[in-house]
PDB file of N, CA, C and O in Angstrom:
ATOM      1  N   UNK A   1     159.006 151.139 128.277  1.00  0.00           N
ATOM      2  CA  UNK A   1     159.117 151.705 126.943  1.00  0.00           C
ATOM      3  C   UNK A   1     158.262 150.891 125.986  1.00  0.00           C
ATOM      4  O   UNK A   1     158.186 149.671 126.134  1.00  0.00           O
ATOM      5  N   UNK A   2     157.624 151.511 125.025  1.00  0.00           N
ATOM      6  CA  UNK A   2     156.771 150.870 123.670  1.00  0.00           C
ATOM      7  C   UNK A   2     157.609 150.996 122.851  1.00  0.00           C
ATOM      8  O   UNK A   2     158.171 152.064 123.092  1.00  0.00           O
ATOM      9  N   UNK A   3     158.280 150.269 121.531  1.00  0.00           N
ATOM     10  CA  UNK A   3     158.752 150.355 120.375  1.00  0.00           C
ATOM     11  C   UNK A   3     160.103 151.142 120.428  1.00  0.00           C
ATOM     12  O   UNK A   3     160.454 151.802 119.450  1.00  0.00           O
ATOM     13  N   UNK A   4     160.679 151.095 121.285  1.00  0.00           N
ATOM     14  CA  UNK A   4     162.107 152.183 121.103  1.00  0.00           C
ATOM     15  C   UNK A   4     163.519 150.984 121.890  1.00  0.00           C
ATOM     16  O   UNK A   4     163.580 150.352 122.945  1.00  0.00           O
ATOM     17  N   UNK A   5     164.279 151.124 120.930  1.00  0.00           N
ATOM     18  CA  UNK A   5     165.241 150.198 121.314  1.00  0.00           C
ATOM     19  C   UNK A   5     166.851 151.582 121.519  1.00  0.00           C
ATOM     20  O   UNK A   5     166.793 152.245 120.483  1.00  0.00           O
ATOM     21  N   UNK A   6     167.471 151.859 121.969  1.00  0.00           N
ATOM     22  CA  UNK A   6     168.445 152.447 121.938  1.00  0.00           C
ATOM     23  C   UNK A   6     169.477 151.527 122.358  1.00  0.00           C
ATOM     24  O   UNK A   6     169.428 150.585 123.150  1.00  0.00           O
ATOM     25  N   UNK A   7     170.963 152.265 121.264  1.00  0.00           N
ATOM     26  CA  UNK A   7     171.945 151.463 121.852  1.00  0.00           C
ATOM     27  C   UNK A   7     172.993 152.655 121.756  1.00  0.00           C
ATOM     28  O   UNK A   7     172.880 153.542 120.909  1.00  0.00           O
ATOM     29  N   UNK A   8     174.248 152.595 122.898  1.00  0.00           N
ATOM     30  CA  UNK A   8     174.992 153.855 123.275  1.00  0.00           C
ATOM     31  C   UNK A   8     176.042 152.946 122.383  1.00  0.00           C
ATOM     32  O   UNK A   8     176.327 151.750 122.434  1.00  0.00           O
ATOM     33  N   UNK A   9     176.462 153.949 121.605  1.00  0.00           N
ATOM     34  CA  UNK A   9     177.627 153.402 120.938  1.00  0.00           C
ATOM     35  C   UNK A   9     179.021 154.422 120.607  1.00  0.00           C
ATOM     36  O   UNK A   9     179.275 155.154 119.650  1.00  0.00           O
ATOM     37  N   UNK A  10     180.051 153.981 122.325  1.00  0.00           N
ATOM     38  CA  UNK A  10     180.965 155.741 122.402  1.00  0.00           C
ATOM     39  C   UNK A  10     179.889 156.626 122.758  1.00  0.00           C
ATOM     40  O   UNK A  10     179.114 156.601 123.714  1.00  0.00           O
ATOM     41  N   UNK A  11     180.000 157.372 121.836  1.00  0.00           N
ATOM     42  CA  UNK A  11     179.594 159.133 122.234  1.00  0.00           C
ATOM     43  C   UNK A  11     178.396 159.006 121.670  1.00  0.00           C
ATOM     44  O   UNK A  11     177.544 159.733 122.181  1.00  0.00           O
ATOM     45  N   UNK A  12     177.697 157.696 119.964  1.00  0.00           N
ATOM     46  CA  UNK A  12     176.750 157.967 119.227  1.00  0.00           C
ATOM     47  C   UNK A  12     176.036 157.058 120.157  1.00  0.00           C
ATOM     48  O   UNK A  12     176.576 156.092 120.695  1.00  0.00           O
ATOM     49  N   UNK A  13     174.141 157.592 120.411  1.00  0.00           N
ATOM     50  CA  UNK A  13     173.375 157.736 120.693  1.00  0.00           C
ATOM     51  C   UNK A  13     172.525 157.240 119.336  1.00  0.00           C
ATOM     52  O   UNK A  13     172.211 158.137 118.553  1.00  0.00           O
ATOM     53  N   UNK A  14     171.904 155.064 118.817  1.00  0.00           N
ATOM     54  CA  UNK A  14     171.060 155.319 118.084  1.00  0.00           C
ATOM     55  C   UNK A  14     169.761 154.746 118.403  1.00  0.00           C
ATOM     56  O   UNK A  14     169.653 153.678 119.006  1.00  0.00           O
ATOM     57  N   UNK A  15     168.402 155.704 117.856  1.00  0.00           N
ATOM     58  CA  UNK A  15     167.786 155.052 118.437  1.00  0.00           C
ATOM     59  C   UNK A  15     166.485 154.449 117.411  1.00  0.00           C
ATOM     60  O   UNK A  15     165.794 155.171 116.692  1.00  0.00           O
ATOM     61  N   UNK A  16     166.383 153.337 117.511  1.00  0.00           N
ATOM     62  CA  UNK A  16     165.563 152.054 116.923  1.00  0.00           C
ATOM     63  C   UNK A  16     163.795 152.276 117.109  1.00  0.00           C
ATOM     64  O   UNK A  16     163.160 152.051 118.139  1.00  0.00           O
ATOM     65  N   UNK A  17     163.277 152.749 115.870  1.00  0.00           N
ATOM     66  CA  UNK A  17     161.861 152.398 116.241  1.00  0.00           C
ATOM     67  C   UNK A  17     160.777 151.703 115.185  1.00  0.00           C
ATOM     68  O   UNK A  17     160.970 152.196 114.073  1.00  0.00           O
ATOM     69  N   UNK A  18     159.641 150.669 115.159  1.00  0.00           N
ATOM     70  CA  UNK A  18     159.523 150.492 114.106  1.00  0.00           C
ATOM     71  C   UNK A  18     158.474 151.248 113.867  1.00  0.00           C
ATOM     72  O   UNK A  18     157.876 151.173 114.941  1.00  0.00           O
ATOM     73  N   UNK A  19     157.877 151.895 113.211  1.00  0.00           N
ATOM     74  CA  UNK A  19     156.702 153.053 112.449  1.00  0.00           C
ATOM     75  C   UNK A  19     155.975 152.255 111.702  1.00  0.00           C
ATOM     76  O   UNK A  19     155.403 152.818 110.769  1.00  0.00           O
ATOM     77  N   UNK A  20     155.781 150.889 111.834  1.00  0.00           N
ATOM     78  CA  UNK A  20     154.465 150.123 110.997  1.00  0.00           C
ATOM     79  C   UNK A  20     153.442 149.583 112.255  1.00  0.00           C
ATOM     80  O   UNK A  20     152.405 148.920 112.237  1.00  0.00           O
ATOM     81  N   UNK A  21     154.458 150.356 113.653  1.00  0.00           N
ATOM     82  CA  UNK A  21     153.505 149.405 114.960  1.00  0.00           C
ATOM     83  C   UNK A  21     152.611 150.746 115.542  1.00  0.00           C
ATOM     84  O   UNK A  21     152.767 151.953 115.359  1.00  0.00           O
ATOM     85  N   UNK A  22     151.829 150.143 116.151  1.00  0.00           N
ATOM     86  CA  UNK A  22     150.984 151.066 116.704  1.00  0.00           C
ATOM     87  C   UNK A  22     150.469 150.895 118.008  1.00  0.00           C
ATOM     88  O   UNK A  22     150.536 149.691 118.252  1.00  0.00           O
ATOM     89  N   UNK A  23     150.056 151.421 118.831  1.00  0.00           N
ATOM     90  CA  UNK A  23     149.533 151.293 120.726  1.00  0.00           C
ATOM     91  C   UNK A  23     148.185 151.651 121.014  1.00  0.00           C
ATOM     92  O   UNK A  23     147.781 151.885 122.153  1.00  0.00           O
ATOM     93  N   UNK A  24     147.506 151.694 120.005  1.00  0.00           N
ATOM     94  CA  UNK A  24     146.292 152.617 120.410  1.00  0.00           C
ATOM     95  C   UNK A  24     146.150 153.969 120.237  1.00  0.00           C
ATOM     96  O   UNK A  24     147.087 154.600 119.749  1.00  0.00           O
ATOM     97  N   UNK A  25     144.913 154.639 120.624  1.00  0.00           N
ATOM     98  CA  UNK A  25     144.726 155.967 120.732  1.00  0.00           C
ATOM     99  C   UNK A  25     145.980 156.511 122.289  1.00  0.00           C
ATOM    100  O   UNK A  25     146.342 155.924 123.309  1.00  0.00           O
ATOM    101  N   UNK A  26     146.244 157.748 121.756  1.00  0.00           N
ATOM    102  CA  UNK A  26     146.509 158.408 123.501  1.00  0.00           C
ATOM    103  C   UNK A  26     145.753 158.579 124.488  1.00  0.00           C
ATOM    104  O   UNK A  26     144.554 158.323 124.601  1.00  0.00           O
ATOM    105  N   UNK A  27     146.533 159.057 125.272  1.00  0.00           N
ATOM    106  CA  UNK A  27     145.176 158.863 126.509  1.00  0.00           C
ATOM    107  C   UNK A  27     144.137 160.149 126.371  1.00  0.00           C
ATOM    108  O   UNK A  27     142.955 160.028 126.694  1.00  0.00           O
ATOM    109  N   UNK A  28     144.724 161.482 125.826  1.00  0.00           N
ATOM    110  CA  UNK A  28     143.404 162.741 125.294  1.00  0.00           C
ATOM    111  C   UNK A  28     143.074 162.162 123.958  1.00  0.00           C
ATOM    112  O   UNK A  28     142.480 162.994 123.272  1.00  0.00           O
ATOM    113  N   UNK A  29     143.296 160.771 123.225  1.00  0.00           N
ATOM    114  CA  UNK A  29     142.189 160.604 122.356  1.00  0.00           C
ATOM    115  C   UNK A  29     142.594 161.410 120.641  1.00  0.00           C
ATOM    116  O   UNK A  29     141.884 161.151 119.670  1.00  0.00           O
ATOM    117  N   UNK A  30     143.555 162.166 120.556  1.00  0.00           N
ATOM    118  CA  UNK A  30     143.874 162.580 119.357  1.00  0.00           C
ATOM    119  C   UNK A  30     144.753 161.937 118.901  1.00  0.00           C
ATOM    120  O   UNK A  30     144.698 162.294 117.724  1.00  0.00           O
ATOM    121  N   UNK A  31     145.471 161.298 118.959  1.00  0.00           N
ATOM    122  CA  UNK A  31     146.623 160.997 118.430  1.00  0.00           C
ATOM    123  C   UNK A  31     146.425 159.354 118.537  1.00  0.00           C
ATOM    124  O   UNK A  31     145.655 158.833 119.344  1.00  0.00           O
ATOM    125  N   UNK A  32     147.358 158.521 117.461  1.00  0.00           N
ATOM    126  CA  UNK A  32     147.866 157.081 118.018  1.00  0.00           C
ATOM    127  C   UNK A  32     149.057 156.817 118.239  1.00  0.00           C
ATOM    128  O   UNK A  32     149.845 157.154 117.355  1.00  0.00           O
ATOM    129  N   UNK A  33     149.590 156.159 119.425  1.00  0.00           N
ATOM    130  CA  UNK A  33     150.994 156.230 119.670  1.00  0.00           C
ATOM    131  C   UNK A  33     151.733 155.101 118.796  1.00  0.00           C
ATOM    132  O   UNK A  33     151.387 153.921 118.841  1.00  0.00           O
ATOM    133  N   UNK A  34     152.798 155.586 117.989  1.00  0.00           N
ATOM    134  CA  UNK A  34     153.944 154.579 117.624  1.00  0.00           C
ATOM    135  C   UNK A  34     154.710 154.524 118.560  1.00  0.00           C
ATOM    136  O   UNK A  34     154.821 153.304 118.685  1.00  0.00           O
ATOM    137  N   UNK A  35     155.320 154.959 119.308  1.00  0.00           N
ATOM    138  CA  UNK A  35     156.436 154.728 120.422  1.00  0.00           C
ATOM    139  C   UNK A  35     156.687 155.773 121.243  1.00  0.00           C
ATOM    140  O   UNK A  35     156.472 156.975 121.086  1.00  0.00           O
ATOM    141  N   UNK A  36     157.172 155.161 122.146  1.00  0.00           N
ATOM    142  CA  UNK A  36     156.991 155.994 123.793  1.00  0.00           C
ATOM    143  C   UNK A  36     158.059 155.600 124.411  1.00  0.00           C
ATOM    144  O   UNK A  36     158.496 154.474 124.172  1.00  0.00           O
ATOM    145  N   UNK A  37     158.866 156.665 125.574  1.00  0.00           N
ATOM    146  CA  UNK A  37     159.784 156.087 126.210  1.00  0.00           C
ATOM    147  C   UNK A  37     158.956 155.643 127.899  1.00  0.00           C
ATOM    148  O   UNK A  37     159.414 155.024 128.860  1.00  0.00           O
ATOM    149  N   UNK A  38     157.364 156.390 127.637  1.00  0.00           N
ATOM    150  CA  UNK A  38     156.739 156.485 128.789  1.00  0.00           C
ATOM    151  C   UNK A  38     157.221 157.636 130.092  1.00  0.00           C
ATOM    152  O   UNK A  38     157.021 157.624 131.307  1.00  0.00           O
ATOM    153  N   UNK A  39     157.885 158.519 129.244  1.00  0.00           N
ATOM    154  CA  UNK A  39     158.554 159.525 130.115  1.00  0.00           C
ATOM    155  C   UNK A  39     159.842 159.742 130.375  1.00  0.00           C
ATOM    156  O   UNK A  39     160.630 159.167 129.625  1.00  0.00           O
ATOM    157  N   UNK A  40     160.338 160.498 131.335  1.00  0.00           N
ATOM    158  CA  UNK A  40     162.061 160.500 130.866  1.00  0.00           C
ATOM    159  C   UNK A  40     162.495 159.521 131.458  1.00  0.00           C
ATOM    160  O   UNK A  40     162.182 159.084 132.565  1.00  0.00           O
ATOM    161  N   UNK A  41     163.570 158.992 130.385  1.00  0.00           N
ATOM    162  CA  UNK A  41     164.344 157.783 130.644  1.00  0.00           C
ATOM    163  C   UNK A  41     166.181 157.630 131.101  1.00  0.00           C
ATOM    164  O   UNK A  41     166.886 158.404 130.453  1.00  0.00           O
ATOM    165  N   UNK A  42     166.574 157.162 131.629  1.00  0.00           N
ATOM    166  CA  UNK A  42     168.611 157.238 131.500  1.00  0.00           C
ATOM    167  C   UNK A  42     168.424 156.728 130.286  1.00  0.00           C
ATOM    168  O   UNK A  42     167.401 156.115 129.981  1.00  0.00           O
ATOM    169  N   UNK A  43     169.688 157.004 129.262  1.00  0.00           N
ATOM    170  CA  UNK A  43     169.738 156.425 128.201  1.00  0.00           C
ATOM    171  C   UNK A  43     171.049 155.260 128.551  1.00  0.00           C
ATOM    172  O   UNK A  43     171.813 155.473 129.493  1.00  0.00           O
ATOM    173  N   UNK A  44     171.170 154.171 127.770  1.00  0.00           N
ATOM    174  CA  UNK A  44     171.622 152.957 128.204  1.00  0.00           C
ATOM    175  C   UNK A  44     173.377 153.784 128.903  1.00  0.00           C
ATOM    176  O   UNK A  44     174.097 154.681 128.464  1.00  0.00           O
ATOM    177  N   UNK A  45     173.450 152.840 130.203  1.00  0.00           N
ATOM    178  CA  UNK A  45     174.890 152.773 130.603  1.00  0.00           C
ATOM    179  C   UNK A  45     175.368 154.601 130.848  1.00  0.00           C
ATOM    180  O   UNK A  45     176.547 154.950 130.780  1.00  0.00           O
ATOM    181  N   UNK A  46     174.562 155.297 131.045  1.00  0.00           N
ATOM    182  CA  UNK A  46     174.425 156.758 131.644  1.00  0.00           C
ATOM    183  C   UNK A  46     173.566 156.897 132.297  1.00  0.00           C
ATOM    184  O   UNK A  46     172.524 156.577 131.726  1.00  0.00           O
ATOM    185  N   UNK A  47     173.371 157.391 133.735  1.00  0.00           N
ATOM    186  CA  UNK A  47     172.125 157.910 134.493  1.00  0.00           C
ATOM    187  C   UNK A  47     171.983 159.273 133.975  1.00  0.00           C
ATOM    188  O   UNK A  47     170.942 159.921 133.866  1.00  0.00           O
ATOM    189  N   UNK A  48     173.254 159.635 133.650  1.00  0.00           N
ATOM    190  CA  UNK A  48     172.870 161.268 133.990  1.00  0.00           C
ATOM    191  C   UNK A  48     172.567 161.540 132.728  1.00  0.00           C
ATOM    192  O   UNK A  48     172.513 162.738 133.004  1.00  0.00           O
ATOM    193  N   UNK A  49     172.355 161.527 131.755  1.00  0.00           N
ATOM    194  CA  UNK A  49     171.579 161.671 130.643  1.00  0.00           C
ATOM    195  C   UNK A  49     170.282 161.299 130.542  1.00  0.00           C
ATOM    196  O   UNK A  49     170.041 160.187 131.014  1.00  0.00           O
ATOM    197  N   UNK A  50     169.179 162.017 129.970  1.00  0.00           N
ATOM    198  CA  UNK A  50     168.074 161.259 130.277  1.00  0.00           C
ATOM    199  C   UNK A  50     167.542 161.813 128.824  1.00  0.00           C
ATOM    200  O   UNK A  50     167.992 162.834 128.306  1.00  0.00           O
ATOM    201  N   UNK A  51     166.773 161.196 128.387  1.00  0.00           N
ATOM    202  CA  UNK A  51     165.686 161.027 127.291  1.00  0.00           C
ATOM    203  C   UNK A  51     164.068 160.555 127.413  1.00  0.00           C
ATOM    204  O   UNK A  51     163.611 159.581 128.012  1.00  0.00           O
ATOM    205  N   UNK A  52     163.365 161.590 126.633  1.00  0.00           N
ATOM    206  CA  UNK A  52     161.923 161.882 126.696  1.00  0.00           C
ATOM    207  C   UNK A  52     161.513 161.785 125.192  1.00  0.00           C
ATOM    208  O   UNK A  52     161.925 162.735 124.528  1.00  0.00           O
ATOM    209  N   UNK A  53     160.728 160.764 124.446  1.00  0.00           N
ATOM    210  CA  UNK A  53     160.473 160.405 123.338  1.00  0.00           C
ATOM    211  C   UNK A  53     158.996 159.901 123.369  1.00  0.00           C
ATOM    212  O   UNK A  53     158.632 159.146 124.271  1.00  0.00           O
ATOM    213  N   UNK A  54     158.008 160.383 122.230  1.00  0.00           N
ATOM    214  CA  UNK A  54     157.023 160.051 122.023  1.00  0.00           C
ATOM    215  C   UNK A  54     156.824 160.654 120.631  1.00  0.00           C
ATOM    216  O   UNK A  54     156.873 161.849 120.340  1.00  0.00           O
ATOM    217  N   UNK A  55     156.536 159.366 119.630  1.00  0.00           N
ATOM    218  CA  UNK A  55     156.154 158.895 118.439  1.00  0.00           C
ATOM    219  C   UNK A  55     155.005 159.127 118.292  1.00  0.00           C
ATOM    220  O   UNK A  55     154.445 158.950 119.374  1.00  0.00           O
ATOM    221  N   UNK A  56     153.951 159.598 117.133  1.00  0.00           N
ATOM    222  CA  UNK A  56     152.065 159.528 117.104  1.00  0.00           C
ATOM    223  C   UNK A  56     151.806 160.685 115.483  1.00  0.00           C
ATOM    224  O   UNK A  56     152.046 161.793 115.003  1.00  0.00           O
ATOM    225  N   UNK A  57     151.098 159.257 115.221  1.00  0.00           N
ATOM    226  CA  UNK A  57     150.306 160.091 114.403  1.00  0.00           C
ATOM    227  C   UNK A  57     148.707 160.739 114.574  1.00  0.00           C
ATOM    228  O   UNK A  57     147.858 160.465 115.424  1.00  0.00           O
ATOM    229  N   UNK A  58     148.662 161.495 113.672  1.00  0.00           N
ATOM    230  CA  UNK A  58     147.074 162.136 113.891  1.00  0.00           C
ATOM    231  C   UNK A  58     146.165 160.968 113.930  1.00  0.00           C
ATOM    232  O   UNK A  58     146.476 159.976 113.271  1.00  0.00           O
ATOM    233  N   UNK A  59     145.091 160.973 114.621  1.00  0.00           N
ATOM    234  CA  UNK A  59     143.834 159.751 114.371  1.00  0.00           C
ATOM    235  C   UNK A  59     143.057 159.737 113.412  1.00  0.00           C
ATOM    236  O   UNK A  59     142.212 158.847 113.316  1.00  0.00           O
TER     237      UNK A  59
END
């Protein structure tokens, strides 16, 4: 994961990113990534839930 912190709290689901960081261009070159989960993820202390997150502004 780039820039994404999640924490399961009970049933709430929050998730942490900071929007002043940046990763570069994407890999097609339009966009710059603020945060990525890098694809689908378990979210903490659940497998069977999964989460897919990607942050980007225009270039």
């Amino acid at each position: 994961m780039k820039n994404v912190d999640m924490k399961l709290d009970g049933n709430i689901l929050t998730i942490t990113v900071d929007i002043s960081k940046d990763f570069g261009e994407s890999k097609s070159g339009k966009s710059i990534t603020i945060a990525s989960t890098e694809g689908n993820i378990s979210i903490p202390d659940n497998e069977e839930i999964k989460i897919g997150l990607n942050i980007y502004k225009k270039k």
